[in-house]
KOLVEXTI-428973 format. One record per residue: residue number from 1; x, z, y of N, C-alpha, C in turn. Coordinates in Angstrom, 3 decimals. Layout:
// residues N
  num      n.xx      n.zz      n.yy     ca.xx     ca.zz     ca.yy      c.xx      c.zz      c.yy
  NUM         X         Z         Y         X         Z         Y         X         Z         Y
...
// end
This chain:
// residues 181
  num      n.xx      n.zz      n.yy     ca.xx     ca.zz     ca.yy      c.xx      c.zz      c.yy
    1     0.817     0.000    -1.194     0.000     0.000     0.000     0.860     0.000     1.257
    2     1.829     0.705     1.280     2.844     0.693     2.443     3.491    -0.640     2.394
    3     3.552    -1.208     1.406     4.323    -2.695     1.670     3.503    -3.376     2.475
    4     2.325    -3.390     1.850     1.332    -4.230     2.756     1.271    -4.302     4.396
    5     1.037    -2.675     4.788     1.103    -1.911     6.531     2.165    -2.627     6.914
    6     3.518    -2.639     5.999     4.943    -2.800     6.673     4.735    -4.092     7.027
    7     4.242    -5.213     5.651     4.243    -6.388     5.989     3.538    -6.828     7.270
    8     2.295    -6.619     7.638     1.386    -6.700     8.805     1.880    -6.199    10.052
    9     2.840    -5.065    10.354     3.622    -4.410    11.077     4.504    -5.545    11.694
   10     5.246    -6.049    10.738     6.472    -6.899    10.865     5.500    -8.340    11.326
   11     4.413    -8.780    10.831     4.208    -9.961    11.599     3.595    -9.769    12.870
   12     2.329    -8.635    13.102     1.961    -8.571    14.292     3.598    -8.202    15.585
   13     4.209    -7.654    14.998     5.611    -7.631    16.439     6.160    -8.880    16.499
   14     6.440    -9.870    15.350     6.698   -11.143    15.377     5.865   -12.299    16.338
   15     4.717   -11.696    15.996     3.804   -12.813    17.394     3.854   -12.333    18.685
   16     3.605   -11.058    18.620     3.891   -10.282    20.006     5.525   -10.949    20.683
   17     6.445   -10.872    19.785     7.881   -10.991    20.534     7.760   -12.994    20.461
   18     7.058   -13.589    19.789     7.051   -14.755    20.215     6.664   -15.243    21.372
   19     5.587   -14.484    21.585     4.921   -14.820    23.304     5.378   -14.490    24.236
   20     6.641   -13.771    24.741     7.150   -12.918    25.375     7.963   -13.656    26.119
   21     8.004   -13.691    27.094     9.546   -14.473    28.258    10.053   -13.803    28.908
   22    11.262   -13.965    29.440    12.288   -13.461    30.342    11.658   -14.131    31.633
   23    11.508   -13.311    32.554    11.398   -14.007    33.772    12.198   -14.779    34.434
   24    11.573   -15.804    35.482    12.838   -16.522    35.859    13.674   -16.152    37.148
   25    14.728   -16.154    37.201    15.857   -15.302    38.042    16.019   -16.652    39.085
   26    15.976   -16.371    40.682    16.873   -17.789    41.385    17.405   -16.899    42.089
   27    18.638   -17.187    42.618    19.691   -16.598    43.724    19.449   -18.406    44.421
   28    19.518   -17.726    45.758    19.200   -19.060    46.981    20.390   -18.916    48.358
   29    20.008   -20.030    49.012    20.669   -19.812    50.004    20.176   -21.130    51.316
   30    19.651   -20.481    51.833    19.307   -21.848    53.027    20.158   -21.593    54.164
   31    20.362   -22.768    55.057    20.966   -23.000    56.029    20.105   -22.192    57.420
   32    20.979   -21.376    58.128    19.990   -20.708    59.203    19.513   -21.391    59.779
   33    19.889   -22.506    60.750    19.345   -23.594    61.394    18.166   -24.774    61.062
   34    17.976   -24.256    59.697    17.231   -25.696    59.489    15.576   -25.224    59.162
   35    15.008   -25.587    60.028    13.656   -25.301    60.302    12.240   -26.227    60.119
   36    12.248   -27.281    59.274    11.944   -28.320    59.188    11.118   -28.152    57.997
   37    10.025   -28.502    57.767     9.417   -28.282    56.874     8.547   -29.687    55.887
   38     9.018   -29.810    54.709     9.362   -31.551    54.370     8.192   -31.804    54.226
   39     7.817   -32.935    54.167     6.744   -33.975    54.451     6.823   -35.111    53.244
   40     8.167   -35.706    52.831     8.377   -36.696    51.888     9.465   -36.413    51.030
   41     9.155   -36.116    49.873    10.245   -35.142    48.937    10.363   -36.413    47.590
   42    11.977   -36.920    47.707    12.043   -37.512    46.227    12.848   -36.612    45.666
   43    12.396   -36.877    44.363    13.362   -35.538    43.664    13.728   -36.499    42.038
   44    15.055   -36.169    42.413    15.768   -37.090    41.413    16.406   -35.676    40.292
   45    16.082   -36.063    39.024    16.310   -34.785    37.864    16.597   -35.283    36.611
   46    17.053   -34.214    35.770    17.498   -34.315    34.473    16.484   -32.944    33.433
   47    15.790   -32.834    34.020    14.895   -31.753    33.872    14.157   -32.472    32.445
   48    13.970   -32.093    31.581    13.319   -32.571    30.287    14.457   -32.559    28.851
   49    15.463   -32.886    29.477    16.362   -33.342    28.584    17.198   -32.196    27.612
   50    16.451   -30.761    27.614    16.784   -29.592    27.481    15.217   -29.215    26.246
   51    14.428   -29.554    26.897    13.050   -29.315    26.407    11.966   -30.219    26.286
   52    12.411   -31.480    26.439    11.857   -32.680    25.850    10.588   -33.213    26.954
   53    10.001   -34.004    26.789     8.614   -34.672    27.589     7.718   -34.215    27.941
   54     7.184   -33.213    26.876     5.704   -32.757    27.680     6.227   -31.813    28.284
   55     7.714   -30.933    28.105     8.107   -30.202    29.903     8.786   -30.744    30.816
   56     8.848   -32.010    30.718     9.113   -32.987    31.718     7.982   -32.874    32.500
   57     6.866   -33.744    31.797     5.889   -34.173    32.135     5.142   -33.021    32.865
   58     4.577   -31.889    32.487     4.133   -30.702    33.073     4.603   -30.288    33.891
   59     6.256   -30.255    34.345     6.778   -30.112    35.304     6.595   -30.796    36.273
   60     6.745   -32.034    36.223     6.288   -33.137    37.099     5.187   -32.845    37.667
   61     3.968   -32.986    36.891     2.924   -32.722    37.457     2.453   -31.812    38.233
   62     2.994   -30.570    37.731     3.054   -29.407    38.815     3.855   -29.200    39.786
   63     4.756   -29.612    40.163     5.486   -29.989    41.109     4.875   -30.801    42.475
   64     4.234   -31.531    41.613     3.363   -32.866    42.658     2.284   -32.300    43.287
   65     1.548   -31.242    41.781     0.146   -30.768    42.767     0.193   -29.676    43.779
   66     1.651   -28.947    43.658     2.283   -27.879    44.642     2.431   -28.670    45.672
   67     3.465   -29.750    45.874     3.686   -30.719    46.934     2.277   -30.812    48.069
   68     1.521   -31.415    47.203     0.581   -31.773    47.741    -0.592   -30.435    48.372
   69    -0.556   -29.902    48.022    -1.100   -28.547    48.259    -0.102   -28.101    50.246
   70     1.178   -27.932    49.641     1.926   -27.648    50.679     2.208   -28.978    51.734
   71     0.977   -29.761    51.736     1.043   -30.974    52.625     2.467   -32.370    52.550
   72     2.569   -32.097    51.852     3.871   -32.829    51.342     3.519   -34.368    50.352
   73     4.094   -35.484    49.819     4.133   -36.601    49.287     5.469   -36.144    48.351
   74     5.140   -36.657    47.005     6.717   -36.247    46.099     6.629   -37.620    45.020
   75     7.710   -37.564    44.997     7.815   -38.879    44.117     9.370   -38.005    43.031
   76     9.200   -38.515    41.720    10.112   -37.365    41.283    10.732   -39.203    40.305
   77    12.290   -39.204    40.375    12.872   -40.307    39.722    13.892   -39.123    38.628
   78    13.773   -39.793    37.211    14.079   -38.955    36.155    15.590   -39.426    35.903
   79    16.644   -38.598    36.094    17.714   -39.319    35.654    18.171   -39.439    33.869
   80    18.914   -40.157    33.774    19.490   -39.751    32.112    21.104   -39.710    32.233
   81    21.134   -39.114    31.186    23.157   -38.735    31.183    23.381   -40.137    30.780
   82    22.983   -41.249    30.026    23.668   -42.174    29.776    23.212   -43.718    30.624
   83    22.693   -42.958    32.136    22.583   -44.159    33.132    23.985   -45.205    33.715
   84    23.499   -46.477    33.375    24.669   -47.154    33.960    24.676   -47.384    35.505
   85    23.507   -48.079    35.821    23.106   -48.474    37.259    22.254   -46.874    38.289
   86    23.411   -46.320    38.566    22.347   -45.298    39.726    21.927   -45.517    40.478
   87    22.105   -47.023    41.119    21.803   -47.436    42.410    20.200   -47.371    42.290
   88    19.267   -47.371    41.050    17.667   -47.368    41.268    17.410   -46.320    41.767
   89    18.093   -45.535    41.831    17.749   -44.129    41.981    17.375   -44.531    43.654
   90    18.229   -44.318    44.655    18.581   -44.945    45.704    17.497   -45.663    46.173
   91    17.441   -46.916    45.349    16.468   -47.904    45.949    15.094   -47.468    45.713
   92    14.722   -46.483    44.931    13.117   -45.798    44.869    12.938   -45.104    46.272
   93    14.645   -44.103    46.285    14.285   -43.348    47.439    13.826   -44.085    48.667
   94    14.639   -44.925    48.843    14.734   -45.698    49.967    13.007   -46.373    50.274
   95    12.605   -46.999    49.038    11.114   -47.237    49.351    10.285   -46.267    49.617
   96    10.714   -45.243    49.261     9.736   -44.066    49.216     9.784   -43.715    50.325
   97    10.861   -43.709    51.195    11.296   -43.316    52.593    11.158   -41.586    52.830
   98    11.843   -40.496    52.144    11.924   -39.162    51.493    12.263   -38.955    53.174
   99    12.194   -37.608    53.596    12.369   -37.326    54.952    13.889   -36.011    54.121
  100    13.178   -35.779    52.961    14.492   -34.645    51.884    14.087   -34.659    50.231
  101    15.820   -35.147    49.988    15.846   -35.043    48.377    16.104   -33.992    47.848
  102    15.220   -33.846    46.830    15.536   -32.562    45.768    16.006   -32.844    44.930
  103    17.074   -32.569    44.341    17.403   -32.661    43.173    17.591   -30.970    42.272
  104    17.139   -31.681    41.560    17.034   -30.119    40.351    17.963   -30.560    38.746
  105    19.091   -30.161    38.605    19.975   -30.688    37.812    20.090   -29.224    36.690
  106    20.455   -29.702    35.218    20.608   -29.054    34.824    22.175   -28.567    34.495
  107    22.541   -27.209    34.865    24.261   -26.942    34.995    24.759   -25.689    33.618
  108    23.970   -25.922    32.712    24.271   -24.740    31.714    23.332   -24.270    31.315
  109    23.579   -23.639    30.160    23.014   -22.950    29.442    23.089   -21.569    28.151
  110    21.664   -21.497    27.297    22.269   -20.977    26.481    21.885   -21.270    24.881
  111    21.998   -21.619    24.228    21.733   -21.907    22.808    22.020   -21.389    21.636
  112    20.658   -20.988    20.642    21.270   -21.002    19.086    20.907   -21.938    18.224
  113    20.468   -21.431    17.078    20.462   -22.348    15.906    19.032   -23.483    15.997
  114    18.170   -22.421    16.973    16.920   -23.292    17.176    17.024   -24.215    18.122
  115    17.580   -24.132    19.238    18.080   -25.320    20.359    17.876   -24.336    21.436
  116    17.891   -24.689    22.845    18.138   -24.576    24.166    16.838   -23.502    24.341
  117    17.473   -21.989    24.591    16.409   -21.339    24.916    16.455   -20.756    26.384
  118    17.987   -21.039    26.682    17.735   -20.517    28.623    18.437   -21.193    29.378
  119    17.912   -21.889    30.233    18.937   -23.042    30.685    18.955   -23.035    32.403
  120    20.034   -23.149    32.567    20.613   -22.997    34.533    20.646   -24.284    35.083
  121    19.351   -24.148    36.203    19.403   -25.241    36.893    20.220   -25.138    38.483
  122    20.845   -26.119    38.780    20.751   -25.633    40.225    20.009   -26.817    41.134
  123    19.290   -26.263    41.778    18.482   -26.883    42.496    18.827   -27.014    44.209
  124    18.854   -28.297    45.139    19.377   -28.541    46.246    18.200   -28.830    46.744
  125    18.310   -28.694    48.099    17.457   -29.865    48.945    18.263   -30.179    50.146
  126    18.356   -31.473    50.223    19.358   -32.219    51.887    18.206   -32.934    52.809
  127    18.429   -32.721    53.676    17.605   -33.074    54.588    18.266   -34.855    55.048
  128    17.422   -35.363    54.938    17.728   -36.739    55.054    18.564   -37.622    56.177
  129    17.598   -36.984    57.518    17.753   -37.608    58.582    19.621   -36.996    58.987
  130    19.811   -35.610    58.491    21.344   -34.582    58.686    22.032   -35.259    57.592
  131    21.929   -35.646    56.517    22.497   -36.406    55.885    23.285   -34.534    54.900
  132    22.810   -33.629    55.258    22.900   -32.237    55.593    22.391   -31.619    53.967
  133    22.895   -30.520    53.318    22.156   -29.633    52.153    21.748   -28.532    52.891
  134    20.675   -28.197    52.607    19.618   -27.311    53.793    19.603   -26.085    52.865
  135    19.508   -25.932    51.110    18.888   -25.103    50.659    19.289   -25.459    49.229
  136    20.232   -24.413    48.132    20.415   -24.685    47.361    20.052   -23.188    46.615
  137    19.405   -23.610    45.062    19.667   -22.114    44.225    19.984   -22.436    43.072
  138    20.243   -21.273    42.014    20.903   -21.182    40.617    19.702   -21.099    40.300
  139    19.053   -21.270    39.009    18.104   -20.849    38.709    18.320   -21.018    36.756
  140    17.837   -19.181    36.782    17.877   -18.939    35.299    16.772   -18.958    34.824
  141    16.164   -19.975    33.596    14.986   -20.218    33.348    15.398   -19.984    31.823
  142    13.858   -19.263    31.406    14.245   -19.020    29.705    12.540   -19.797    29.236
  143    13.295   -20.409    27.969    11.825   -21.071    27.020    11.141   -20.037    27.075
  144    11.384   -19.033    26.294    10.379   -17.944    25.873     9.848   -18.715    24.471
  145     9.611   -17.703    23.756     8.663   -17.774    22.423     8.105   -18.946    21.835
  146     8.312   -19.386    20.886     7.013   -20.649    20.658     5.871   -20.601    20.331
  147     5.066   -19.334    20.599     3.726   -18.700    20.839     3.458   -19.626    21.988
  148     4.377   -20.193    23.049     3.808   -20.043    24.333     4.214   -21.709    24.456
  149     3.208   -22.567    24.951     2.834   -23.880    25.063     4.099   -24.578    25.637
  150     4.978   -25.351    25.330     5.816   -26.087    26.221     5.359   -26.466    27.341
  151     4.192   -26.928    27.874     3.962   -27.865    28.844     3.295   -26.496    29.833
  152     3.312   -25.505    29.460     3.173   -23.893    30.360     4.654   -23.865    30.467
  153     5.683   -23.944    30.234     6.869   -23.248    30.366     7.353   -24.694    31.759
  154     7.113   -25.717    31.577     7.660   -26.929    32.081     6.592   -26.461    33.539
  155     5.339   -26.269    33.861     4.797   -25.631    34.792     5.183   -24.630    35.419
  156     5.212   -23.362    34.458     6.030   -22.234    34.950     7.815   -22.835    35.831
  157     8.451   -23.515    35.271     9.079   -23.706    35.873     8.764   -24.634    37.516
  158     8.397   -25.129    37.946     7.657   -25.924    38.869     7.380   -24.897    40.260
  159     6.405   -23.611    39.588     6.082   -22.997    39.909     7.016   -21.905    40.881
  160     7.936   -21.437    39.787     8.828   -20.096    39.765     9.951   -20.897    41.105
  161    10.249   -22.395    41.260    11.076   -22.913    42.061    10.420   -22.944    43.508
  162     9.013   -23.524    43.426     8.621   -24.019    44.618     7.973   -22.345    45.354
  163     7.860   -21.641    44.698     7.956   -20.215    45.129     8.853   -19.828    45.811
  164     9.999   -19.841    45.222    11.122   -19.594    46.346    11.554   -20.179    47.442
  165    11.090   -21.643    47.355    11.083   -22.622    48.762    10.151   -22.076    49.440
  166     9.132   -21.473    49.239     8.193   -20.750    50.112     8.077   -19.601    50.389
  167     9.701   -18.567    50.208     9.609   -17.190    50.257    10.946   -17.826    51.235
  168    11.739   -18.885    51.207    12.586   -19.135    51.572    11.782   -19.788    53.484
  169    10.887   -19.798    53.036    10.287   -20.320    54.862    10.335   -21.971    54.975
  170    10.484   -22.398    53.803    10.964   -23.847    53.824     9.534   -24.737    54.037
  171     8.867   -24.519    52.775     7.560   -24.920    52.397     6.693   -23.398    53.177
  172     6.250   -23.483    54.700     5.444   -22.726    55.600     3.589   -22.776    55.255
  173     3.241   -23.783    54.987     2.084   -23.942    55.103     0.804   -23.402    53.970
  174     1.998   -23.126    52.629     1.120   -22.846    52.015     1.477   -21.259    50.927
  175     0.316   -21.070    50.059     0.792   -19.741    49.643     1.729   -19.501    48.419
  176     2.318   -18.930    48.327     2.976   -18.286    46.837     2.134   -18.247    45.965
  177     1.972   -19.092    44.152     1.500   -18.576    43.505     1.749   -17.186    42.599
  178     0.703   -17.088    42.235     1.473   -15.787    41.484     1.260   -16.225    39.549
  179     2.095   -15.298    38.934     2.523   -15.409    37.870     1.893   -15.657    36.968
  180     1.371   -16.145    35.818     0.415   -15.884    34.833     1.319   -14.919    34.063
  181     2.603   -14.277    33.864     2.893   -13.477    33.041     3.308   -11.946    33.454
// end
């Protein structure tokens, strides 16, 4: 009978510790002078390539509907490590006519046997017209559990960034979300 309790013991903490995340950590730094609050954001990334498409994709999307919320236009160009021609990159921006690029790159991590469970982005923004980096952070992001939906973690991330552009005074117009966890 105690095997049984033990067994049920051991899986209910197993789902419990599956659902569970580390929060996400950013250290920032903006430029005192720059007071400008963006309007046309391309954001060129490697963001997926850690955690595959649908947290690409979720990211993306939440990114865009934050943008847009905070009065902003975003156009997001996906890079890959084995690009030959970067110049598209460039020529999107350029049509897009970005007033500031974001780029959100991935610079490290941490991994075991299952793959990529906490990975360091650092994230910039340059102001176009200064030719200028206005606002850069580290940002420690963890998968968390596979209880918990990829395309929530690819959001959560979206989220946990454009938060700090808006604790940072950057993005003025609109509010901080708050956490689902």
């Amino acid at each position: 009978m105690n095997t049984g309790r033990n067994t049920l013991l051991i899986f209910i903490v197993s789902v419990l510790l599956s659902a569970c995340v580390a929060p996400t950590t950013i250290a920032s730094n903006k430029a005192e002078n720059y007071n400008k609050e963006p309007k046309r954001i391309f954001v060129l990334t490697d963001v997926g390539s850690e955690f595959g498409k649908d947290f690409f994709d979720s990211f993306q999307a939440k990114l865009g509907a934050i943008a847009r919320d905070c009065g902003a236009a975003l156009e997001v160009s996906r890079i890959s490590s084995l690009e030959l021609d970067e110049k598209i990159h460039l020529n999107k921006m350029k049509m897009f006519k970005a007033d500031t690029i974001m780029s959100v790159r991935r610079n490290g991590g941490t991994r075991n046997e299952y793959g990529i469970f906490h990975a360091i982005y650092n994230v910039k923004l340059v102001d176009v017209q200064t030719n200028k980096t206005v606002w850069r952070a580290d940002t420690n992001f963890y998968r968390g559990g596979t209880a918990i939906p990829i395309k929530e973690r690819g959001e959560a991330l979206a989220v946990d960034i454009t938060n700090k552009i808006k604790e940072d005074k950057i993005f003025r117009s609109c509010e901080i979300i708050k956490s689902k966890t």
